[in-house]
Phi, psi and omega in degrees: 000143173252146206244100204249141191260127162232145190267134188213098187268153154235132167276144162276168191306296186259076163340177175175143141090037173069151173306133199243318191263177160195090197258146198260196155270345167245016184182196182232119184267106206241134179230141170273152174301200205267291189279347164292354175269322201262349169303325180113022181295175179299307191272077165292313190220160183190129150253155195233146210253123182244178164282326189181125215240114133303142164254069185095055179232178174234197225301307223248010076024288192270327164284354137280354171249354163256316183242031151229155213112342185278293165351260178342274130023308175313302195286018197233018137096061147202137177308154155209130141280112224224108164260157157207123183238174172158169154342124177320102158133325156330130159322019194272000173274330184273314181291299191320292165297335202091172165286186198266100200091033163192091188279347157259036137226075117250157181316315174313275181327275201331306175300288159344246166032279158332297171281313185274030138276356150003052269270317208245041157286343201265332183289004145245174158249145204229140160252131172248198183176161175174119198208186184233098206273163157220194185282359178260178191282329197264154181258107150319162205247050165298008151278014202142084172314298215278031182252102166243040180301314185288153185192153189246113173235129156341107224212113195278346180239349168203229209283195164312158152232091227280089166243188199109311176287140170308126193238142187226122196268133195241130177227006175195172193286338186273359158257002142341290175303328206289321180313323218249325190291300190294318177299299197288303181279014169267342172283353184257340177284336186262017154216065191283324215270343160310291211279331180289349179279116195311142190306059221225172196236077181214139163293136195230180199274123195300155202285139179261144302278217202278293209250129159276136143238168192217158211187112174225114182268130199247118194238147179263113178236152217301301168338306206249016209273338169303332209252296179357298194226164191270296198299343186266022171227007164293015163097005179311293197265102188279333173224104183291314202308318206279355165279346193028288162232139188302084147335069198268002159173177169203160160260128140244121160271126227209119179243088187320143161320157183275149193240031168282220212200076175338161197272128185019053176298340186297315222264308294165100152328307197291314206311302184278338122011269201313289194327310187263012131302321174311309168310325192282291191317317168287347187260348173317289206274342154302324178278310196299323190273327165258005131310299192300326186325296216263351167051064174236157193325326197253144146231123199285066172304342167274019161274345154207187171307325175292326197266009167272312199303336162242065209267296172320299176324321181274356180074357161314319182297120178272012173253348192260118181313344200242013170339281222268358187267332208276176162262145194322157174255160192291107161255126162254108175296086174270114178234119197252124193228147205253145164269003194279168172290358164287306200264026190280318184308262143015278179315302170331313204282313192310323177294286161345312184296321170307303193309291173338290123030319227236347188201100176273353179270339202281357168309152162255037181066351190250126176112176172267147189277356206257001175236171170271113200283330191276354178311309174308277180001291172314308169300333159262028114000263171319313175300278159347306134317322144265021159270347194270332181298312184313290199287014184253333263212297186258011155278328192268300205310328206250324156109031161334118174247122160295103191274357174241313184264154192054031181251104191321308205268112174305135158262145211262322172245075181303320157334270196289020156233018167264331158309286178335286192291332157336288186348306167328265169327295145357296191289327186271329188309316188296322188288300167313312201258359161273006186278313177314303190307307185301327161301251231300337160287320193277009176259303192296319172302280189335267196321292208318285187309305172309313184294304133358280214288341172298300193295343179290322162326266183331320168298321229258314155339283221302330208274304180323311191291321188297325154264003153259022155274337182287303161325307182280322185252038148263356156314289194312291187293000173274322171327281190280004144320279160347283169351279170319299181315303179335270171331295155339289169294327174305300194293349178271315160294010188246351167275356172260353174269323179290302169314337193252317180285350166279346189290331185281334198257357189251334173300294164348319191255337125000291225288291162316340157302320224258347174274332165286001193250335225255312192270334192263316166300341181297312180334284175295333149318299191295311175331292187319306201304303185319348212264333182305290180302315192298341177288309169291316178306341202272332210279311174319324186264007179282283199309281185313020160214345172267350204304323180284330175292334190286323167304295176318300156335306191254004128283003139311315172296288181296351172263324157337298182299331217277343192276333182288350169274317194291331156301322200279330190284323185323290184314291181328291183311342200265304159343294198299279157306319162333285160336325187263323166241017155283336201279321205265340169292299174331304192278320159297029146273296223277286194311316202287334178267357160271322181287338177276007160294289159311284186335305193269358159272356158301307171284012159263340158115002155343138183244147218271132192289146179276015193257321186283358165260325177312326271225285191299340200272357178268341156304331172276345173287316190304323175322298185295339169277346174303293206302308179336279199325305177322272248284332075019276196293340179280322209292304203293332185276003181264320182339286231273024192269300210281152150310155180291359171275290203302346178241023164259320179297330186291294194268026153248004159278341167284330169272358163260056182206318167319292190301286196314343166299267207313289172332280188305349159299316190275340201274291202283005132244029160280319148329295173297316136352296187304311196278334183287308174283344168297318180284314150349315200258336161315312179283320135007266138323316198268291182315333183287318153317294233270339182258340173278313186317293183339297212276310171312329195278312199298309199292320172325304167340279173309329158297323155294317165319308196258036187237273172354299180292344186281309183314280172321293184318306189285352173296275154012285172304316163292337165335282160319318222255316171291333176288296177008289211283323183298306179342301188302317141325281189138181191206151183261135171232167178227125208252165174229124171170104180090287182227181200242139172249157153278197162154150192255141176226108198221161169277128143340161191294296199274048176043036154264343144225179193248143188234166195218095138262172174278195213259149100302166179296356181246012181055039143260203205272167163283301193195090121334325167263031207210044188284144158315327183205113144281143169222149195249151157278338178284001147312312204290154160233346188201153164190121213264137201240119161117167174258100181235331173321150181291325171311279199328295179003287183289326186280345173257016187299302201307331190309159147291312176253208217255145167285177185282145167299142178287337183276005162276348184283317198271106188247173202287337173277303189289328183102227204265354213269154212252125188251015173283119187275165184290092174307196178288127172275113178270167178278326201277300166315321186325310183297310188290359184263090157255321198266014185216042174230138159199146188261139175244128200257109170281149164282344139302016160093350177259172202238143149268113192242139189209150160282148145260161196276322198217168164260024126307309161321283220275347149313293175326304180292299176303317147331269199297320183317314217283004214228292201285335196249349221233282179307156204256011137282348200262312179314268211299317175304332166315282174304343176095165161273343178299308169313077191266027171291125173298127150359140177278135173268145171256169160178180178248135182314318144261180170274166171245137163309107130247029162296013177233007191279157182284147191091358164289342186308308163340308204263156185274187191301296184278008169250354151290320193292340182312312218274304158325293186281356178257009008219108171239124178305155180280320184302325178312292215310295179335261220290011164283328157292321164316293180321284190305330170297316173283349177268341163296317187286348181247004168157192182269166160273122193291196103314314214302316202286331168308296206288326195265357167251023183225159164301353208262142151274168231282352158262352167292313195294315173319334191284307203271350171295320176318299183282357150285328175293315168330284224265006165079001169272009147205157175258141175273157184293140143289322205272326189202147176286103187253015179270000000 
C-alpha cells in the first residue's frame, strides 16, 4: 500500500514573534524563536524530511499534484483514504471542504468530480456519509445537524458499528454536488461556535466533535453483477445472495481533531479528557500509517475507533469478499502547519506527529506518540511558572492570601479549599464587573439622551426651513407650468397652420408635374413625326432625278455579268471534254493493251479462259460508250452556237439515245442483283447452323459456369459451418474495461450464447464449464466494428500522445492486414489493434468490448455474428416466433476519410460512400473491379471469388459482391442462387 506524507506551511493573517518554519525541497526547517531558546525549549533547531512541502497553497494544487485520478481509480477497484491534520486554526477544514459558500474548491467536490466523470459511474450505486466521531458514543449527522440519533456501538463479532446517521444514496453528479454544498455548510455551523474563540491562553470548550470523516461507498447490486463484474461470479463468493449488496470500495476523507494542548487544560477536568482522547486517536493513526509505510506485518487497527471504522477500507475486514480483487490502498498524510513565532510550539508537535508516520521506533517511548515528550515536559514548565505569576498577581491586586501553597501547615481538603477561593475570587470578580457594567450603562443613558435631545433640535430647524422651500418652488413650478401650457398650445397652433399649408403646396406641385409629363410626351410625338416626313420628302427628290440613271446602270451591269458568265461556262466546257477525252484515250489505251495480250497467248497457242469473253463483250461496250459520249459532248459544248429550235432537236435526240442507254444498263444489272441475292440466302442459311452450333456450345458453357458456382457456394457454406465450429472451441481475446483482461471467449453448443472464461498460465481456458461471463445473443441490439465505445475512449485517455489514426492503419493495396499477432493492449498500443477490435451492445446499456487475437480471430467472430444475428431468418429462429425484435445492426462506427488516399479522383459518388463506410482504400475498390470484371467475362462471380481474388475479408467481399450486382457490373443468375 502506498503511503504519501505532505507538508503544508501557512502564514497566518497576523503573524507574530518571526518566522519559525521555512520550507524547503525536501523537507521543513524549524529554528525556535528567541525567546522560546532563552525559556529553555529543547529543540533549537530541526529539520523534518516530507514527500512533498507546499507554502500557502490550495485545494486545487494539491489535487493536481496528488489527488487526481483518485475518483477514477475508485471505480478501477482501489480505496483511498485522505488525512489532514494540524492545529485549531490551520486551514484543513477549508482544503478539505472549500471556503466558505463555495464547496468547489475543496478536495472533497474535486474528487467527487473526478468520479462521476467515470466512463462506468452510472453501472453502480454510491452510499455518501459524513459524520463526526468524538471520545463519546454519540455521532454527529453532517448531513442533517438536528439528527441526534447517531450513535458508535461496539460489535462482539467484528469492527465498531455507526447507526443512526444519515446514508444518501448517489446516481448522479448532481447529488454529488448537492453532498459537498450540505457537508460544508453543517461542519461550518458546528464549528462556528469553536473556531470564533480568540487564541488566548484560558481554558475553552472542547471541540465538538475531534474528527470529521466524509465517506462515499461504492456498492455492487446483485440485479446487475452477471453482466457488471466478471470476479463476482467467479467462484470467490459461494454464497452472494446473503450479502445482498456488496460493498466493492470506497473514498474517504478524514479531517483529523485539532492536535494543541488547550491553554492550563490541567485546570478543566473535561478539557483535559477530550485532549488525551484526541492523543490517543493520533498516536493511532501514527501507528497504523507507519506499519503500513515500514511494510510491516502486524497493522495495529484496534486502538482506537476510527481506524476500526476504516478497516474495510485497508482491505482488513475479514468478511468482506472483495479483499483480494481490490487494489492496495491510497493513503494521504496532510499535515498543515502555522510559520510564525506564536505557533512555533505547535507546529514542532505537528511535525513530529508526521516524522513519526515514517519511523515510529524514532519516539521516545514515554507519553502519546503523536507529541514530543521532552517539549511537553518544557510546557509544563512553563505553565508552572505562570501559574506562580498569576498567584503573586492576585496576591498584590485581590489581597489573596495561600492557604495551600507556601503554607507550614498541611490542608486537609485541598478540593474544598481551592473551591472556596475560587469561590471568592469568582465572587469578587463578578461584583467588579457589575459595578463596571452600571457605570457604563448609566454614562451610555447620558450620552444617549444628550445626543437625542441635540439631533431633535437639529431636526425640528431642519423640517421648518425644508418646508418653507418646498412651498417656495411648488408656487414656482405651478408658475412655470402655466407658462408651458400657454407656450404649448400656442406652438401647436401655429404647426397645424404649417401642416395645412404644406399639405396645399405639396397637392399643387403633384399636380403640376403630371401636367408636365403629360405635355412633354405630346411633345415628342410631333418631333418624330415631323423628323419622319422630312426623311421622306429629302429620299422623293433623290429618285426623281437619279431614278433613270440607276437604271440605266444596273442593265449594263447585267448584261455585263450574264455575258462573262456564258464566256466562264464556254471555258469550264472545253475544260471539261478534255478531261473527258484524256480519260477516254486512257482506257483505249488500257484496251489496246489487253488485246496485245490476248494476241500473244493466242499465238502460243494458250487456251481462252472463260473469263475473257465476259471481258471482250464489256470492251466493246465500253468502246461504244467512249463514242456515244465524244459524240453527246460536242452536240452539248455547241448549244450556245445553235439556235433555240436547233438545241431543242438537239436534246432531245440526245435524250432518247440516253435513255436507250441507260434502260440497257438497268436490264444487267437487275441480272446481277438476281444472281447476288440467290447467294445471300446460300449464306444465310449456312450462318443460321453455324449460329444454332454457337448457341448449343454456349448453353454447355454456362452450365459448367454455373455448376462451377454452385460448387464454389457450398464450399463456402462449409466453410463457414466450420469457422461456426472453431467459435464453438473457443479463442483467446483481450477484453477492455477499465484494464485489459484476457479471457478464452468461445460459443455454446446450442450457438445461442457467448461464454467468457478466464486464462490459465499455459493460455488455455481455466474452466469452460464454469465461465465467468455470459451473454445471450438474443439479448444483443448493435455491433460495433472498430474502437469507438465510451470503454476503449477512457481506457485510452491515459497515454501521453495522441494515438494512431484508423486511416494510418490501413494501406492502399493490403487493407487493414496486420500478421503480428496481439500482444498485452496498453492504453500507448490500443489503437494500432483498431481493425481486430469490435464492440458488442446489450440491451441494458452495457458493452463487451474485446481485442482479437489474430486478424483471423476477428474475421471469424464478425463472420458468424453476422450469419447468426444480422440475418433475419437465423434471427427469427434465435428470438422464436413470439417474438418481434428487430435484429442487431452491424457497421464500423465511423466512416473512413478517403478523400485524400490516392484513386479517389476515380470512384463515382456511391462507391466512395461504399468504400468510406466498409472502410476500403480507393486502390483496393479498383483493382478488385478490374478482376471481378475480367472473372465475369469467364462465368459467373461468387462471394468465395470476391474473398480469394482480394485483400477484403469475407463480410466486406459480401457488400461489394452485393453492390456490383445492384449496379449490374456483374450479372446475376437466373437459374439458381449461387450466392
Amino acid at each position: 500500500m502506498d503511503i504519501g506524507l505532505v507538508a503544508c506551511v501557512h502564514t497566518p493573517k497576523e503573524a507574530v514573534g518571526g518566522k519559525a518554519l521555512t520550507a524547503t525541497g525536501d523537507g521543513v526547517e524549524f529554528s525556535a524563536p528567541q525567546a522560546m531558546r532563552e525559556s529553555g525549549f529543547p529543540h533549537g533547531d530541526a529539520k523534518f524530511a516530507f514527500d512533498h512541502v507546499h507554502s500557502n497553497p490550495e485545494a486545487a494544487k494539491l489535487y493536481d499534484t496528488h489527488l487526481k485520478g483518485v475518483g477514477a481509480k475508485l471505480l478501477a477497484r482501489q480505496n483511498a483514504v485522505i488525512y489532514l491534520a494540524g492545529k485549531r486554526g490551520v486551514p484543513k477544514r477549508e482544503l478539505a471542504f472549500g471556503k466558505p459558500g463555495r464547496p468547489e474548491t475543496g478536495v472533497l467536490h474535486m474528487v467527487l468530480k473526478d468520479l462521476a466523470a467515470g466512463p462506468e459511474f452510472s453501472n453502480y450505486e454510491f452510499v455518501a456519509t459524513a459524520y463526526g466521531l468524538g471520545t463519546g458514543k454519540e455521532i454527529m449527522d453532517l448531513l442533517k445537524l438536528e439528527n441526534t440519533n447517531g450513535v458508535s456501538a461496539e460489535s462482539l463479532k467484528g469492527p465498531p458499528v455507526i447507526s443512526g446517521i444519515t446514508e444518501e444514496k448517489v446516481s448522479k453528479w448532481e447529488h454529488l454536488e448537492a453532498y459537498c454544498k450540505t457537508v460544508e455548510e453543517n461542519q461550518r455551523k458546528a464549528f462556528e461556535e469553536v473556531l470564533s474563540l480568540p487564541d488566548i491562553k484560558e481554558p475553552f470548550p472542547a471541540y465538538k466533535p475531534e474528527n470529521l470523516v466524509c465517506t462515499v461507498k461504492l456498492y455492487l447490486v446483485e440485479e446487475r453483477a452477471a453482466i457488471l463484474d466478471d470476479d463476482y461470479l467467479d467462484g470467490r463468493v459461494e454464497n452472494p445472495e446473503k450479502y445482498g449488496r456488496i460493498e466493492r470500495g470506497s473514498v474517504s476523507i478524514v479531517i483529523l481533531g485539532d492536535s494543541e494542548r488547550p491553554a492550563l487544560c490541567g485546570i478543566d477536568q473535561k478539557t483535559l479528557v477530550d485532549f488525551e482522547g484526541q492523543q490517543k486517536t493520533l498516536s493511532a493513526v501514527v501507528g497504523v500509517l507507519g506499519a503500513i509505510r515500514c511494510k510491516r506485518l502486524r497493522v495495529p487497527y484496534g486502538k482506537c475507533r476510527l481506524l476500526h471504522l476504516l478497516k474495510r477500507a485497508y482491505n482488513a475486514e475479514k468478511v468482506n469478499p472483495h479483499n483480494e480483487g481490490n487494489a492496495p490502498t491510497f493513503s494521504l498524510m496532510i499535515v498543515n502547519v502555522f510559520d510564525d513565532g506564536r505557533h512555533a510550539e505547535e507546529s514542532f508537535h505537528s511535525l513530529v506527529f508526521a516524522k513519526r508516520i515514517v519511523n515510529v521506533i524514532g519516539g521516545s517511548g514515554v507519553g502519546p506518540a503523536s507529541r514530543d515528550l521532552a517539549a511537553e515536559r518544557w510546557r509544563l514548565e512553563q505553565d508552572i511558572i505562570e501559574l506562580k505569576d498569576e498567584l503573586e498577581i492576585v496576591k498584590t491586586v485581590h489581597g489573596y492570601k495561600p492557604c495551600i501553597y507556601n503554607q507550614a501547615k498541611p490542608v486537609q481538603n485541598i478540593k474544598e479549599e481551592e473551591q472556596k477561593r475560587i469561590n471568592k475570587i469568582l465572587a469578587q470578580m463578578e461584583t467588579h464587573k457589575k459595578a463596571e457594567l452600571e457605570t457604563m450603562r448609566t454614562k451610555a443613558a447620558e450620552e444617549a439622551k444628550a445626543f437625542i435631545d441635540s439631533e431633535q433640535q437639529k431636526s425640528n430647524q431642519n423640517i421648518v426651513e425644508l418646508e418653507k422651500t418646498l412651498a417656495e418652488k411648488q408656487a414656482e413650478n405651478a408658475k412655470l407650468n402655466q407658462q408651458r401650457d400657454a407656450k404649448t398650445k400656442e406652438y401647436d397652433k401655429q404647426l397645424e397652420k404649417v401642416r395645412k399649408k404644406r399639405h396645399d403646396e405639396e397637392e399643387k406641385t403633384e399636380k403640376l408635374r403630371k401636367d408636365i409629363v403629360e405635355i412633354e410626351g405630346q411633345l415628342q410625338a410631333r418631333l418624330e413625326s415631323i423628323a419622319k416626313q422630312k426623311e421622306q420628302l429629302e429620299l422623293l427628290n433623290k429618285d426623281h432625278t437619279k431614278g433613270k440613271e440607276l437604271l440605266m446602270k444596273s442593265r449594263a451591269e447585267a448584261r455585263a455579268k450574264r455575258d462573262k458568265v456564258a464566256q466562264g461556262r464556254a471555258e469550264q466546257r472545253k475544260l471539261w471534254l478534255d478531261e473527258i477525252k484524256g480519260m477516254d484515250e486512257k482506257i483505249l489505251q488500257q484496251l489496246k493493251d489487253l488485246d496485245a495480250v490476248k494476241q500473244k497467248r493466242a499465238a502460243s497457242g494458250q487456251p481462252v479462259p472463260a473469263d475473257d469473253q465476259d471481258e471482250i463483250g464489256t470492251e466493246a461496250s465500253v468502246k461504244a460508250d467512249i463514242a456515244s459520249i465524244n459524240k453527246f459532248l460536242d452536240q452539248i459544248v455547241n448549244f450556245t452556237d445553235s439556235t433555240t429550235e436547233d438545241v431543242y432537236k438537239k436534246t432531245e435526240k440526245i435524250r432518247t439515245s440516253m435513255s436507250s442507254y441507260f434502260d440497257s444498263e438497268r436490264e444487267r444489272c437487275e441480272a446481277r442483283l438476281l444472281q447476288e441475292q440467290a447467294r445471300r440466302e446460300q449464306l444465310e442459311k449456312a450462318a443460321a447452323a453455324y449460329r444454332a452450333k454457337l448457341n448449343d456450345q454456349q448453353g454447355k458453357v454456362k452450365k459448367d459456369q454455373m455448376a462451377d458456382a454452385v460448387k464454389k457456394e457450398k464450399h463456402l457454406e462449409s466453410l463457414l459451418e466450420q469457422v461456426v465450429q472453431y467459435l464453438e472451441h473457443g479463442c483467446r481475446m483481450a477484453k477492455i474495461r477499465g484494464v485489459e483482461r484476457k479471457r478464452y471467449m468461445y460459443l455454446s453448443d446450442d450457438r445461442k450464447r457467448i461464454h467468457g472464461c478466464e486464462i490459465s498460465e499455459t493460455g488455455a481456458p481455466a474452466n469452460k464449464r464454469r465461465p465467468t461471463t455470459t451473454a445471450y445473443l438474443h439479448d444483443m441490439t448493435r455491433i460495433t466494428l472498430g474502437q469507438y465505445t465510451s470503454n476503449f475512449k477512457s481506457f485510452e485517455n491515459g497515454k501521453s500522445e495522441k494515438g494512431t489514426k484508423p486511416a494510418d492503419l490501413i494501406h492502399d493495396v493490403d487493407g487493414a492486414f496486420n500478421r503480428t499477432p496481439t500482444g498485452a493492449v496498453t492504453a500507448e498500443n490500443l489503437s494500432t489493434y483498431f481493425y481486430r477490435s469490435f464492440s458488442l451492445e446489450f440491451k441494458k446499456g452495457t458493452t463487451w468490448d474485446v481485442v482479437a487475437e489474430t486478424d483471423s480471430d476477428f474475421e471469424a467472430w464478425v463472420v458468424v455474428l453476422q450469419r447468426l444475428c444480422v440475418n433475419k431468418d437465423e434471427w427469427k429462429k434465435l428470438i422464436g416466433a413470439k417474438s418481434s425484435a428487430p435484429p442487431p445492426t452491424m457497421q464500423w462506427g465511423e466512416p473512413l476519410d478517403i478523400t485524400s488516399r490516392q484513386g479517389y479522383d476515380r470512384l463515382m459518388a456511391e462507391e466512395a460512400e461504399l468504400c468510406s463506410e466498409n472502410h476500403i482504400t480507393p486502390v483496393q475498390y479498383i483493382n478488385i473491379k478490374a478482376q471481378i470484371i475480367h472473372k465475369a467475362q469467364l462465368g459467373f462471380v461468387t462471394v468465395y471469388d470476391v474473398r480469394t481474388l482480394s485483400t477484403l475479408d469475407l463480410l466486406r467481399s459480401r457488400v461489394v459482391h452485393d453492390f456490383f450486382i445492384a449496379k449490374k457490373v456483374i450479372p446475376q443468375p437466373n437459374s439458381v442462387d449461387v450466392r
